[in-house]
C-alpha positions as CSV (number, residue, x, y, z in Angstrom):
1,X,65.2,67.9,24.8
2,X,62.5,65.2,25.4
3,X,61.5,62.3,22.8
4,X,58.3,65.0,21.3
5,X,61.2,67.7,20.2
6,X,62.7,67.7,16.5
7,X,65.6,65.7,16.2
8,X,66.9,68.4,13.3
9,X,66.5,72.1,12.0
10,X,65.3,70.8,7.9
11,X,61.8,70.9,7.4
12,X,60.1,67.5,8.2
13,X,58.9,66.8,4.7
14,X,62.7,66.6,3.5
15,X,63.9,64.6,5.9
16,X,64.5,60.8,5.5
17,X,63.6,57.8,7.2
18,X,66.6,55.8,8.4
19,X,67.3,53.2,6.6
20,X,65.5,50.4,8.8
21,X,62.7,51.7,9.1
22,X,62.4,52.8,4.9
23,X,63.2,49.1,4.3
24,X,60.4,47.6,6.9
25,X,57.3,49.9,4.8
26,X,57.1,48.1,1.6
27,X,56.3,44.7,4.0
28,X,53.8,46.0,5.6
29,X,50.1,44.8,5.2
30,X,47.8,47.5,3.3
31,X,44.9,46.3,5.0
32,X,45.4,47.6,8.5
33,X,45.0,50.3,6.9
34,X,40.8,50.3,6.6
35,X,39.1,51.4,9.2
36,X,36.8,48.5,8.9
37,X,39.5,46.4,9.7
38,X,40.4,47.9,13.1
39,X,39.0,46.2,16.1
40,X,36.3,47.4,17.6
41,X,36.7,49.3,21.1
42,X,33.9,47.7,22.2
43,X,32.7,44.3,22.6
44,X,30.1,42.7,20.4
45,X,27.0,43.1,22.0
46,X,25.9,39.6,23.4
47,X,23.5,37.5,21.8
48,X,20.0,37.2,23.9
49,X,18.4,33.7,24.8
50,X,16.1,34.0,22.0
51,X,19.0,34.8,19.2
52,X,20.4,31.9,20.7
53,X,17.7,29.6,20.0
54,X,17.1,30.9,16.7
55,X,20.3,29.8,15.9
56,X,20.6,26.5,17.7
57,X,17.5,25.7,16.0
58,X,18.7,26.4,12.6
59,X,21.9,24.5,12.9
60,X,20.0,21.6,13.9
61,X,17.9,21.6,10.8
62,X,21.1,22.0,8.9
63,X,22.6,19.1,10.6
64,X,19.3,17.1,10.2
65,X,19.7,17.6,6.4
66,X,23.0,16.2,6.5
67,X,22.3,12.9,8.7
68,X,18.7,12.0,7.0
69,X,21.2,11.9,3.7
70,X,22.8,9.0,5.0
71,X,20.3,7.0,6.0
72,X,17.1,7.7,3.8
73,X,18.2,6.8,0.5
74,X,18.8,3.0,1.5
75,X,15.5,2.1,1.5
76,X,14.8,3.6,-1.9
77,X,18.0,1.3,-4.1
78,X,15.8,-1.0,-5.3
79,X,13.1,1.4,-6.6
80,X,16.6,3.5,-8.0
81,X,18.1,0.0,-9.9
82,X,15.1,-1.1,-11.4
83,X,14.4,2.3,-13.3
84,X,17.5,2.5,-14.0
85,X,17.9,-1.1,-14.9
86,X,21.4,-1.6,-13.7
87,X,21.6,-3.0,-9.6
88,X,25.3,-3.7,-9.9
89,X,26.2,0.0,-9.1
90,X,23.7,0.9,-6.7
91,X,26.4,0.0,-3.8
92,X,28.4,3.6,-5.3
93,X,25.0,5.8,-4.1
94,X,26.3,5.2,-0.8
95,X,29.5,4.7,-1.4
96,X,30.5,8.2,-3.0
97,X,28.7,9.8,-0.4
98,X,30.7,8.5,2.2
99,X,33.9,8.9,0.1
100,X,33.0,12.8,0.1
101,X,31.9,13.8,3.1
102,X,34.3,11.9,4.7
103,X,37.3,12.9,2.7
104,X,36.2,17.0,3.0
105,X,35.6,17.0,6.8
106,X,38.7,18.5,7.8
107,X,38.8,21.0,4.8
108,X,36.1,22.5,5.9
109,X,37.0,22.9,9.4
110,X,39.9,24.2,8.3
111,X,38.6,26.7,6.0
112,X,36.2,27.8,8.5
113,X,39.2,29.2,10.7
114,X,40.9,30.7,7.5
115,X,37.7,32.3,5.9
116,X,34.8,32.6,8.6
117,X,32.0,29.9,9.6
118,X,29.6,32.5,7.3
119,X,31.4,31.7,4.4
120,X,31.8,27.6,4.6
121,X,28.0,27.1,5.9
122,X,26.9,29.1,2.6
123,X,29.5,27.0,0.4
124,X,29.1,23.7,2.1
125,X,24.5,24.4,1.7
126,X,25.2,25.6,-1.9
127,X,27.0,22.4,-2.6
128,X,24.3,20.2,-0.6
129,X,21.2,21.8,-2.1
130,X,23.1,21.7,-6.1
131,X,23.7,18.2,-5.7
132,X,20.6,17.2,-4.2
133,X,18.9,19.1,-7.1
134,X,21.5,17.3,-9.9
135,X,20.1,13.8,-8.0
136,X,17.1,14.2,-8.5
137,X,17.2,15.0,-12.3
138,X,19.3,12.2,-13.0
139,X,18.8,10.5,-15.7
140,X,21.4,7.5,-15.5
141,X,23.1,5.9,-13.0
142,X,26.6,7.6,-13.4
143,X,24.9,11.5,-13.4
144,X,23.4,10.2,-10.0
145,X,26.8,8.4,-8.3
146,X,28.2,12.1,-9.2
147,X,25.4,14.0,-7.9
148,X,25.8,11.8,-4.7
149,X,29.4,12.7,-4.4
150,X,29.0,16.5,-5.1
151,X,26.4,15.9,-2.2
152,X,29.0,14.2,0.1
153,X,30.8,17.7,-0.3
154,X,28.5,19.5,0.9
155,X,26.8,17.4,3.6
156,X,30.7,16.5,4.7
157,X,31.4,20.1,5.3
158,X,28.4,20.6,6.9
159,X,29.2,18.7,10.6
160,X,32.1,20.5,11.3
161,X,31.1,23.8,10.7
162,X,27.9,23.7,12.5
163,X,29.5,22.3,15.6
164,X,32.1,25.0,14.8
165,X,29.6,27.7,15.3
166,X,28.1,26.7,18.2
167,X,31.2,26.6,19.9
168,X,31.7,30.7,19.1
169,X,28.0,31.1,20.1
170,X,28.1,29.1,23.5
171,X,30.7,28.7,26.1
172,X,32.5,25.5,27.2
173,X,31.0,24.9,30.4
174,X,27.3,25.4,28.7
175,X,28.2,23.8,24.8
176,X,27.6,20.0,26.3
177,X,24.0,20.8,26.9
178,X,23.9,21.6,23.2
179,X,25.5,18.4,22.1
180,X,23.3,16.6,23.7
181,X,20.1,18.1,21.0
182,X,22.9,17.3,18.2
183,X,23.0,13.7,19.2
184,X,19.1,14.0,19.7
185,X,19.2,15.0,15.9
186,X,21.2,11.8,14.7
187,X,19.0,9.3,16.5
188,X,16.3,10.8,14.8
189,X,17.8,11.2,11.3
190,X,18.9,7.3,11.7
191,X,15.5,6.2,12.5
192,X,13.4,8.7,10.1
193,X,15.3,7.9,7.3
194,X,14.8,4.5,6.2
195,X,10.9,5.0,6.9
196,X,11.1,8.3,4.7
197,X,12.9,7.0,1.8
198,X,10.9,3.7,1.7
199,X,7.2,6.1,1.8
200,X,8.2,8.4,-1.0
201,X,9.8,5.4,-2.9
202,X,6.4,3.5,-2.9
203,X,3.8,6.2,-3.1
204,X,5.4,9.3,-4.3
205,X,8.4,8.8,-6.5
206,X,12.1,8.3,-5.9
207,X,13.5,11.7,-5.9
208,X,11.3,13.2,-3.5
209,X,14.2,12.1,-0.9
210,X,16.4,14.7,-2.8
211,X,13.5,17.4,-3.5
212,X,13.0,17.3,-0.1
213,X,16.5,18.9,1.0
214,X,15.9,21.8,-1.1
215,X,13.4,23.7,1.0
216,X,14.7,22.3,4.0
217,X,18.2,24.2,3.4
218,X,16.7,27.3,2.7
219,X,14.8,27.5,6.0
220,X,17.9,26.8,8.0
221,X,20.1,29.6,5.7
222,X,17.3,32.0,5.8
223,X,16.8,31.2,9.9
224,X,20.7,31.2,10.1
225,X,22.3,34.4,7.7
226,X,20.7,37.4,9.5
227,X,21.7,36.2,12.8
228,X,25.7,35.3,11.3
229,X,26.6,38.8,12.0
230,X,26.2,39.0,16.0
231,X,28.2,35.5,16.3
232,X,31.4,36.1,17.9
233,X,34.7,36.0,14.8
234,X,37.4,33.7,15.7
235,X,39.1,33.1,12.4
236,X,42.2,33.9,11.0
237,X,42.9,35.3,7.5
238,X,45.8,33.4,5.9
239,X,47.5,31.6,3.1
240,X,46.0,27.9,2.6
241,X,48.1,24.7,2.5
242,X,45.8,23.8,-0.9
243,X,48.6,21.0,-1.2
244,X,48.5,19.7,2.3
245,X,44.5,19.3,1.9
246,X,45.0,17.7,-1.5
247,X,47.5,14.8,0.0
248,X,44.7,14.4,3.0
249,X,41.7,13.9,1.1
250,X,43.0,11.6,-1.3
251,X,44.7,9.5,1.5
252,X,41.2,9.6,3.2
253,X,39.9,8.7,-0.2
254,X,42.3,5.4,-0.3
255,X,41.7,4.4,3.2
256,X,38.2,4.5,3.0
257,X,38.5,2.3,-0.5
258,X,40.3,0.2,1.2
259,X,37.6,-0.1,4.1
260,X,34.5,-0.2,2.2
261,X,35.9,-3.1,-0.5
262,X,38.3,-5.1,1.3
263,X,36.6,-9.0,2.1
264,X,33.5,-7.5,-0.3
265,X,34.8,-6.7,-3.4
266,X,38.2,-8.3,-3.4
267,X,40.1,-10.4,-0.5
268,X,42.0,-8.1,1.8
269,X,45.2,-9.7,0.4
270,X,44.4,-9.1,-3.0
271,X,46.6,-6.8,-5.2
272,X,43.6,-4.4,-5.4
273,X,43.6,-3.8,-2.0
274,X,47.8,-3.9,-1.3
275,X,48.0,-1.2,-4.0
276,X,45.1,1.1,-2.0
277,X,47.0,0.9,1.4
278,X,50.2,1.0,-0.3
279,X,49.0,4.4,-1.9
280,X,47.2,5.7,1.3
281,X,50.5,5.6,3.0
282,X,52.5,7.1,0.3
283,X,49.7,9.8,0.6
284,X,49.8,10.2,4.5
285,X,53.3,10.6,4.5
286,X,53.4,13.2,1.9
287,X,50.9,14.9,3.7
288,X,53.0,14.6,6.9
289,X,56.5,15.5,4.9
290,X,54.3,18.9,3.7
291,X,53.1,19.7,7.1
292,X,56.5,19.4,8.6
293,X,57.6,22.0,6.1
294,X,54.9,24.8,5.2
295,X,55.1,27.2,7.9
296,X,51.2,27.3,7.8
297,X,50.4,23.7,7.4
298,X,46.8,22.6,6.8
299,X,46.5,20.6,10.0
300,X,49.2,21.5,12.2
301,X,50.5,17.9,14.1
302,X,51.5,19.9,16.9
303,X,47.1,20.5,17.0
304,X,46.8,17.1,17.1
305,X,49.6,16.1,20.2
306,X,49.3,17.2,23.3
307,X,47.5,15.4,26.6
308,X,43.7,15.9,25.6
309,X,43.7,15.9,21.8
310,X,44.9,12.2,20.8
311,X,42.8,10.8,23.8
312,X,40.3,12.7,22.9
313,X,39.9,11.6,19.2
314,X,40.7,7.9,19.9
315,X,38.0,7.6,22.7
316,X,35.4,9.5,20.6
317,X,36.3,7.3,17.1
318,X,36.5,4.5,19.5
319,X,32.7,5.1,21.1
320,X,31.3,6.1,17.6
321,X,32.8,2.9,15.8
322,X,31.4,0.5,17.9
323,X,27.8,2.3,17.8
324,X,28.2,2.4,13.9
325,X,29.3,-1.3,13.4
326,X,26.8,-2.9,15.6
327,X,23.9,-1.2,14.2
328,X,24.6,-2.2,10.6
329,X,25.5,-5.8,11.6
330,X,22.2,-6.1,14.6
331,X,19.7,-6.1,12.0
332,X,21.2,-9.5,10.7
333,X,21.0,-11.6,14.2
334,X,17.5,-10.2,15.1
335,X,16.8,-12.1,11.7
336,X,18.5,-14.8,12.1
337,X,18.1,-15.8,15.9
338,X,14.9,-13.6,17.0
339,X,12.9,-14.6,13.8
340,X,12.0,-10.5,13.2
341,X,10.8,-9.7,10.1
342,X,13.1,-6.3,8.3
343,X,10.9,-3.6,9.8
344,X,11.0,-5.5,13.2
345,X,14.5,-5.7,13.5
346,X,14.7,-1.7,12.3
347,X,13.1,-1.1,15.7
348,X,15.2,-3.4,17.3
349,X,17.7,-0.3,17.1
350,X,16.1,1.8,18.8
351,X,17.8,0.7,22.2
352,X,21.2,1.2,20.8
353,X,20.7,4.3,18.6
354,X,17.8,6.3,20.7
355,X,19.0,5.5,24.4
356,X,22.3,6.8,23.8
357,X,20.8,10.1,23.7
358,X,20.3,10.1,27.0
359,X,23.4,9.3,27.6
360,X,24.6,12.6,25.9
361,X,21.8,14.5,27.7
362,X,23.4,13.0,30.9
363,X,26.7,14.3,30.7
364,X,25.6,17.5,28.8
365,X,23.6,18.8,31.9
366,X,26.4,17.2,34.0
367,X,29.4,19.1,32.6
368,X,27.3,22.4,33.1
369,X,27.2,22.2,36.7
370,X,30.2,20.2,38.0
371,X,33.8,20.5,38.1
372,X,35.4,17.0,37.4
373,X,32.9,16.7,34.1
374,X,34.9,13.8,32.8
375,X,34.4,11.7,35.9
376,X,30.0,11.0,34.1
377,X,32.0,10.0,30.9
378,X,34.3,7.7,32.7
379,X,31.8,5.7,34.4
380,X,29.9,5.6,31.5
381,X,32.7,3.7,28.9
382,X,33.1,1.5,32.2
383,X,29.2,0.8,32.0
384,X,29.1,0.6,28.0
385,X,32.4,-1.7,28.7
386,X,30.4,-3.9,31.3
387,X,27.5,-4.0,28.8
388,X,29.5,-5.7,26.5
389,X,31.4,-8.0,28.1
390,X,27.3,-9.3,29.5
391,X,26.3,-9.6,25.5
392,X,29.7,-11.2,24.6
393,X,29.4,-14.2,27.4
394,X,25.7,-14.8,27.4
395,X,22.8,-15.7,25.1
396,X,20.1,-13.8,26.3
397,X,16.6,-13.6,25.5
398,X,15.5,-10.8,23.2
399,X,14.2,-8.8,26.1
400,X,17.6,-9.3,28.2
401,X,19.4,-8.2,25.0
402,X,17.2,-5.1,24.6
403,X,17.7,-3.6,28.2
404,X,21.8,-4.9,27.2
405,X,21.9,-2.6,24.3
406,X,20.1,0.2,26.1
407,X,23.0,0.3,29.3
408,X,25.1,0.1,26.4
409,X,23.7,2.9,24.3
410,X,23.2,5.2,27.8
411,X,27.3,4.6,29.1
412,X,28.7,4.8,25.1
413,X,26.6,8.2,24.5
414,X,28.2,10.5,27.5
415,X,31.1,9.8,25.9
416,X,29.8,12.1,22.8
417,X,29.6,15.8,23.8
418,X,32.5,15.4,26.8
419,X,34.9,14.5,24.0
420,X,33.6,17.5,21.1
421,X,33.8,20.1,24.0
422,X,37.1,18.6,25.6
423,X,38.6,18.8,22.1
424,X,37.4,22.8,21.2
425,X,38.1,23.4,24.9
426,X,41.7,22.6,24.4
427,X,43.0,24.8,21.4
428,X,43.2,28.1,20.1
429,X,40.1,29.9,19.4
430,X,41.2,30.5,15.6
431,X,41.8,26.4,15.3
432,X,38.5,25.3,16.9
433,X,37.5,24.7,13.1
434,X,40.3,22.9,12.2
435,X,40.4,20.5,15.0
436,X,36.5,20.1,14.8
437,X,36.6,18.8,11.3
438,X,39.3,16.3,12.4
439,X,37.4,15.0,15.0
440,X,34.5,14.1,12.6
441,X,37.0,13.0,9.7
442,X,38.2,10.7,12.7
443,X,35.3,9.4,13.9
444,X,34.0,8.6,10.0
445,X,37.6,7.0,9.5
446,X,36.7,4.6,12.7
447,X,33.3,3.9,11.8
448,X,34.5,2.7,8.4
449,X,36.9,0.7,10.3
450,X,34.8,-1.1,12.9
451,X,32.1,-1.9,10.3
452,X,34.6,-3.6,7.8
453,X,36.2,-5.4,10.8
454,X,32.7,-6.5,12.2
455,X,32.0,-7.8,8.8
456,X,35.3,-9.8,8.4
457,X,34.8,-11.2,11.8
458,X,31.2,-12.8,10.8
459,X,32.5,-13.9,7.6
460,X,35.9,-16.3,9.3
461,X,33.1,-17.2,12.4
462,X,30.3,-17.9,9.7
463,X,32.2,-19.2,6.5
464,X,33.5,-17.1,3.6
465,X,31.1,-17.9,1.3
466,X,28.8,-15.6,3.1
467,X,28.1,-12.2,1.8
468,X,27.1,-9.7,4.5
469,X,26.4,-6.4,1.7
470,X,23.5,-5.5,0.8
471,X,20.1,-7.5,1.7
472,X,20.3,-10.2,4.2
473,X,16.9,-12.3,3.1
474,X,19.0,-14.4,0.2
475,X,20.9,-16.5,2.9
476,X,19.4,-15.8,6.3
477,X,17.7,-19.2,5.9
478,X,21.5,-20.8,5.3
479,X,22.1,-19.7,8.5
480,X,21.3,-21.1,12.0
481,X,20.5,-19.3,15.1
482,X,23.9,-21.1,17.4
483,X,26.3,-20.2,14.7
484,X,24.6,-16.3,14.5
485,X,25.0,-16.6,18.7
486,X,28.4,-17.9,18.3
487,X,29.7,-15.5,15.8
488,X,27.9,-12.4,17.3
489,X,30.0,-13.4,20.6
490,X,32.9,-12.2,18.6
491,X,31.2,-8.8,17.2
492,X,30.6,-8.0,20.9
493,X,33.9,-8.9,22.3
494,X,34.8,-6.4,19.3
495,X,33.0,-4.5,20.8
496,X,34.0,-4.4,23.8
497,X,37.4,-3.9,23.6
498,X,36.4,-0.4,21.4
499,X,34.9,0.8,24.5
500,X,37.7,-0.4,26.9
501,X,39.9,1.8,25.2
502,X,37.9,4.9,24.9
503,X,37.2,4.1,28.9
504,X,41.1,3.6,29.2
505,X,41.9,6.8,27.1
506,X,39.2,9.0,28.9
507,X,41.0,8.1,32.2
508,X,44.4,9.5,30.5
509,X,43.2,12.6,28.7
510,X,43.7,15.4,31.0
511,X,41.0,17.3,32.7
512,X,41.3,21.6,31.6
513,X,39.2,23.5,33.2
514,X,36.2,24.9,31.1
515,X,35.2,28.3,30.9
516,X,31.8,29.7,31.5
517,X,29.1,29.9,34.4
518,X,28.7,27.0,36.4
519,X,25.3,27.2,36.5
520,X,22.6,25.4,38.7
521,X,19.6,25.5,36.0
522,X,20.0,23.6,32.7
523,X,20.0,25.7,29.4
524,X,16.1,25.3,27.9
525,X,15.8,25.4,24.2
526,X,12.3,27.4,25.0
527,X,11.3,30.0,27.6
């Protein structure tokens, strides 16, 4: 009798199950049971070059929206306080954008891996396009500090989740190329901005910088949505650590507190700013204590161990923090030791911020056709390094510093797309997501940190009655150009040592191969 026979003589439908297997049915999952949820015998048909494009060009607009929100409505404060008549809360429009997007980065990228990239780009737009909408109808100060962080949601889920979709869309090898038109979008959201928000503040009216998002989100969602069904599905249906992303965000919230007020609000020894960091610890190790025991944590620590991950996010938060912390502080010493007037020393960043896309496009095209694709970032944190240490033991002349800040910006920005692809390159497909949004929550937590630091080194080098927030043109006369040269020394030697140690941790993060063509010709964005 072979294994096919009948094991007995009574008819089938009366005989029972042994008792394992009777007792195994009740836990198994209904839904295997649709035949839309069977995998497909075949493999998704492959997007074509111009699907592609389509898609890369949507993301960017989406990611545009999201940058230009950061930078455009400084400009536009003043116009804002006087309307509303009150200039003491005008810091908080920034503020509880920052707070937001900051705090929801690595929900998102979670989410995405739990519930699909379609869903969260939709949720994270929504949330975008309803609180740009509620900002520009505000009629008070407090509806618009609310509107701003409802807009924080959305803008901080949006990052993550677009750089999670174009890693299911393009391979490893290929995705740096990509990166580099990302970067490309940030350099030109930095520079637009400011010039936006100060045109529609002086000749069209204040919330056009909010009306403006509006149609811009619903060309990128209707350029986007029909093409979300050919992209490759990497996530992974399961139950969510609601409490675990709970205890992150508000530790995130704390930190960041802690970082934007701390030698600005109150002294970093006040009891103000003790009970913040004593909180945001009690919060981080709650949020460590759940993660060590939920079986499905919201972000796993093992994701975040390993030899490529920690290197990776220190040497991208590393790269990122000094870029962030000079350019808010530069503006200051063209002022004060160049004589530049506002506008002047706005275009004074264009070495730092622009050039660095270079850099990106560098190692994009570079990873694409070589093996050893961490060797372009290498030498360019030891160039960015070099850089630095030049600014931090000279005074140069303004042209000197220029072409400075430029070898700067080219060896700090081919640091970008090797660290977002090393990162996605080394986990699971169903946790690219998850470790995405990390990386930016990272990299916002650094920049929070080198700009606060930056600041607090000016203010012992310069004197503590000094206020660095806000506008500069109250007490840049107070100040002369050797003590700006003196205490910028320190700022770059800050500097400096940020970069050392991405250099030093790019060195240590190991090298996995990435998959994809090695191809000769660079991807085009047109045909």
């Amino acid at each position: 009798m072979n294994k096919f026979d009948r094991q007995g003589h009574q008819p089938a439908a009366s005989a029972s199950l042994p008792a394992d297997i009777a007792a195994e049915l009740p836990e198994l999952s209904h839904r295997v049971l649709a035949v839309a949820d069977a995998p497909s015998i075949a493999p998704r048909a492959p997007l074509t070059q111009r699907e592609v494009r389509t898609i890369l060009m949507s993301l960017l607009l989406t990611m545009f929206l999201a940058a230009l929100d950061q930078t455009i409505v400084a400009t536009a404060l003043p116009t804002i306080g006087r309307q509303f008549q009150d200039v003491s809360s005008l810091s908080w429009v920034i503020t509880a954008y920052l707070l937001a997007s900051t705090a929801v980065a690595p929900v998102f990228g979670t989410l995405s891996d739990i519930y699909g990239r379609r869903v969260m780009i939709i949720v994270s737009l929504s949330l975008f396009v309803a609180g740009s909408v509620l900002c520009a109808l505000a009629p008070n100060m407090p509806i618009l500090i609310l509107a701003r962080g409802l807009q924080g949601l959305g803008g901080g889920g949006i990052m993550p989740v677009v750089q999670t979709v174009i890693s299911d869309v393009v391979s490893p090898r290929e995705r740096g190329q990509y990166q580099a038109y990302f970067s490309a979008v940030w350099m030109i959201a930095g520079l637009s901005g400011p010039v936006l928000g100060g045109v529609f503040a002086d000749h069209l009216h204040w919330s056009m910088i909010f009306w403006i998002n509006v149609p811009l989100a619903l060309a990128a969602l209707a350029l986007l949505l029909p093409k979300m069904g050919k992209i490759p599905v990497y996530h992974r249906l399961r139950k969510v650590d609601w409490l675990g992303g709970v205890l992150l965000m508000a530790s995130a919230v704390a930190f960041m507190l802690v970082l934007t007020w701390g030698g600005n609000r109150y002294q970093w020894l006040s009891p103000a700013i003790l009970a913040m960091v004593g909180a945001g610890v009690a919060l981080a190790l709650a949020f460590v204590w759940q993660a060590g025991r939920t079986d499905e944590p919201f972000l796993p620590l093992s994701l975040i161990g390993g030899s490529v991950v920690p290197y990776g996010l220190v040497t991208s938060g590393c790269a990122l923090g000094a870029m962030i912390g000079l350019t808010v502080h530069l503006p200051l010493y063209y002022e004060v030791v160049y004589h530049l007037s506002a506008s002047e020393a706005g275009l004074g960043l264009i070495p730092l911020a622009a050039i660095s896309t270079l850099g990106a496009a560098i190692a994009g095209r570079t990873m694409a056709r070589v093996k050893h694709y961490k060797r372009v970032a290498i030498a360019g944190a030891i160039i960015a390094t070099l850089a630095g240490a030049a600014l931090t033991l000279t005074a140069p002349p303004l042209w000197l510093l220029l072409v400075l800040l430029s070898v700067f910006g080219v060896g700090l920005g081919t640091v970008f797309p090797i660290t977002v692809v090393a990162l996605q390159n080394a986990v699971p497909r169903s946790q690219v997501g998850t470790i995405t949004g990390a990386m930016n929550f990272f990299r916002a937590m650094m920049s929070s940190f080198a700009v606060a630091a930056f600041s607090a080194i000016l203010l012992m080098a310069l004197g503590s009655d000094i206020s660095l927030g806000g506008e500069h043109q109250g007490f840049v006369g107070s100040l002369s150009a050797g003590d700006m040269v003196m205490a910028f020394r320190y700022v770059y030697a800050a500097a400096t040592i940020m970069l050392a140690i991405a250099a030093v941790c790019m060195i240590a993060m190991e090298e996995r191969p990435l998959a994809g063509p090695a191809t000769r010709a660079p991807v085009e964005m047109a045909e």
